[in-house]
Residue, then its C-alpha position, 0 to 999 in steps of 0.5 A: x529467462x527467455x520469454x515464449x509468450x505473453x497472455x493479457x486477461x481481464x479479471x475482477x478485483x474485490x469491489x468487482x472493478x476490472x483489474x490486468x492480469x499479466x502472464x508470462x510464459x517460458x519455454x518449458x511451459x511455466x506460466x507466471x501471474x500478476x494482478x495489479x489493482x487500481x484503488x480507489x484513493x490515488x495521487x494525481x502523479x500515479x502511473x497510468x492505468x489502461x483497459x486490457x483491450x488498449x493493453x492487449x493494443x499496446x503489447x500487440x503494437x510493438x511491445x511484444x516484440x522487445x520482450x518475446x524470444x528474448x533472453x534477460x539475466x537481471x530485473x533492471x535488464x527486463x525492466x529497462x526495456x520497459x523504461x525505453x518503449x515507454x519513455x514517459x514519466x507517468x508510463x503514458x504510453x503502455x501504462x503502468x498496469x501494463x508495466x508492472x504486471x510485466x514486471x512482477x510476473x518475470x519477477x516471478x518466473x527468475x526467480x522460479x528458474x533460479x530455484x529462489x524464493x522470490x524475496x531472495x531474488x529481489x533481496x539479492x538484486x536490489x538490496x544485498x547491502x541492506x542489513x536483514x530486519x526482522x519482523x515488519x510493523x502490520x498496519x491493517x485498516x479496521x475501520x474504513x471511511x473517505x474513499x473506501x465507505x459509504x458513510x460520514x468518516x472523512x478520514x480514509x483509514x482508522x489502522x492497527x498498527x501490530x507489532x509482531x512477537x512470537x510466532x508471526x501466525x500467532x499474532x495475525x491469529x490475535x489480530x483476527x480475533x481482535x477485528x472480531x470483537x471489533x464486530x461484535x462490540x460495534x454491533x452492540x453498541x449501533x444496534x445492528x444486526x449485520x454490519x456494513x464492510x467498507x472496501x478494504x475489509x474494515x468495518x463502515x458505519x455512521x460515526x459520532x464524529x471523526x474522533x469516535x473510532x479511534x476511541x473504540x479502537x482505544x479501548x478495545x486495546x485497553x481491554x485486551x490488555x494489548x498496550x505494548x503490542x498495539x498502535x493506532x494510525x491514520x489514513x487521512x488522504x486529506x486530498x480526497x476532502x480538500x478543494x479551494x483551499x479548504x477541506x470539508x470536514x464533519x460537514x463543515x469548510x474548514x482551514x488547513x490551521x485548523x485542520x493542523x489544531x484537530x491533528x494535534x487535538x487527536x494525538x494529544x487525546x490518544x496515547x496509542x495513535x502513533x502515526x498519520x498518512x497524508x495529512x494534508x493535500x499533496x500540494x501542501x508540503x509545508x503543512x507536512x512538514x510543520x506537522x513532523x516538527x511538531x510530532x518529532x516522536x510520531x510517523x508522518x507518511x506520505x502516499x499521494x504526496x510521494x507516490x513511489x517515486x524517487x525524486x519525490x521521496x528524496x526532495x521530501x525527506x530532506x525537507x524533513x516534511x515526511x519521515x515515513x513513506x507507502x511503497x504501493x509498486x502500481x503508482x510508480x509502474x515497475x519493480x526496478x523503481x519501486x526498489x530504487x524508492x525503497x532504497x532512496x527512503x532508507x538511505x534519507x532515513x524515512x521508514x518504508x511501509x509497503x502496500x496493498x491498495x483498494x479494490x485488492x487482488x490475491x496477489x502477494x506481491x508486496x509482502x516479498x517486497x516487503x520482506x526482501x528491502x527489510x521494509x518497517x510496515x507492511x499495509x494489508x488492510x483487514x484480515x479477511x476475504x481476499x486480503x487473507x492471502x497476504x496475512x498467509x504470504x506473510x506467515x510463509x515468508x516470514x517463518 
């Protein structure tokens, strides 16, 4: 694909923050979009993140030279010019928005020139050995706390885990049906009339206790009669609540054992509670890893501890510390990388859950992703407003 030009916007992503919009066009006039939102819960070794008046700098001193009137055959061919102007891990120097708007938009317009959908082409370049799965886990974040609400909840993320039978459109029809009569039964029973909305779509009230929601959403399951087909997980992003060796919770300092015991404490009193995201600060690996020992048989994920990249994944799968991972491609700044994380996480046995972030855009990227690697999960967050787009993607891709 031979690039023409290179067209930088700045848009809004849905809690109104600024968010990159990266264009690529070609010679016969396609142009290729991506947005990349930044997030609200991020770990200390994400990608750098840059406005579009020091993108459009960056891209105008030099960048946009290696790139326009070139001809690039491949993904890692685009990418690694990318790699070699930068030259930093954190993509300090153009920045990792700047990075991977560029790479998912020429994505996008290879694949569009080679008459493929744009999963094929990622699947055909970075994972033609990886044997073809069939449905993807839909994690999506109901209840919404921490970082992404303004209310009492410590944990980030209460989620439904989904497992998908039928028709893909069926179940994310059952899906809105059951975050509805999540509403309604929330509403009952907080006497509200309109209930608040956290960023990521779930539902944002003040809570008993961090246990409450996910008893509600227990039950709910129980009486829809959703036990074989429903799961509940966590986002903890316990580095959000974490500070001098201590983590503040339901208003109290307490020590990381006994954060480790109310861990315990939940699954022992949820039988649907099935998996656990960032448990502990990022720091603290071997917390992560006493916890996968201790719940062999549940999901034990790192996000901010592995921020999509592949020496981190690596060194934590084998130390048996995470044995599930988020794939969030704007942490670790290209699409080049972000495959090599996939790839490095299967070959080591760790599940791979491809995701959305905070804040979101329309853009459907990650459900392709998802769908190319054989991803375990995708992570979408609930399904409304503009994350609907990504419940779309997701019955298009996957018919």
């Amino acid at each position: 694909m031979k690039i023409k030009d290179i067209i930088l916007r700045e848009v809004f992503d849905s809690r109104g923050e600024s968010v990159l919009e990266v264009g690529i066009e070609d010679y016969l006039g396609h142009k290729f979009i991506a947005q990349n939102p930044y997030g609200a819960s991020r770990g200390s070794n994400e990608a750098s993140v840059f406005s579009c008046e020091r993108a459009k700098k960056i891209l105008n001193g030099g960048l946009a030279r290696e790139i326009i009137k070139k001809n690039f055959g491949s993904v890692r061919n685009f990418d690694h010019i990318l790699f070699n102007f930068d030259g930093t891990a954190r993509k300090e120097k153009i920045g990792g928005n700047l990075a991977l708007g560029l790479s998912v938009a020429f994505a996008r317009g290879l694949a569009y020139e080679r008459g493929q959908l744009l999963w094929e082409l990622l699947n055909e370049e970075f994972f033609f050995s990886r044997p073809f799965r069939s449905y993807p886990l839909i994690f999506s974040n109901l209840i919404n706390g921490g970082a992404h609400a303004d209310n009492n909840l410590d944990f980030q993320e209460y989620i439904v885990i989904v497992k998908i039978t039928g028709s893909v459109k069926d179940t994310i029809e059952k899906l809105i049906d059951f975050y509805k009569k999540l509403g309604i039964l929330l509403k009952k029973r907080f006497s509200k009339k309109e209930l608040v909305i956290g960023d990521e779509g779930g539902y944002s009230l003040m809570f008993e206790n961090n246990f409450e929601p996910i008893d509600i959403l227990g039950n709910l399951i129980e009486k829809e009669r959703l036990m074989s087909k429903y799961g509940l997980g966590l986002d903890a992003a316990a580095s959000n609540f974490y500070s001098n060796s201590r983590y503040s919770f339901e208003g109290k300092r307490i020590s990381k054992k006994d954060l480790y015991e109310k861990y315990l404490e939940y699954f022992r009193k949820s039988k649907f509670l099935f998996s656990i995201e960032d448990p502990f600060n990022e720091r603290d690996i071997q917390d992560f890893k006493n916890l996968s020992i201790e719940l062999s048989d549940k999901l034990i994920i790192g996000d901010d501890l592995t921020t999509t990249n592949s020496a981190a994944i690596l060194a934590l799968a084998k130390e048996k510390a995470i044995n599930g991972v988020i794939i969030k491609p704007n942490q670790i700044g290209s699409v080049t990388e972000s495959c090599e994380a996939i790839k490095v996480a299967h070959e080591n046995g760790v599940k791979c859950i491809i995701s959305h972030r905070s804040g979101e855009t329309e853009d459907n990227f990650i459900i392709n992703l998802a769908r190319a690697s054989g991803a375990e999960g995708v992570k979408i967050g609930a399904p409304v407003r503009e994350r609907l787009s990504k419940f779309n993607e997701l019955i298009r891709t996957y018919n």
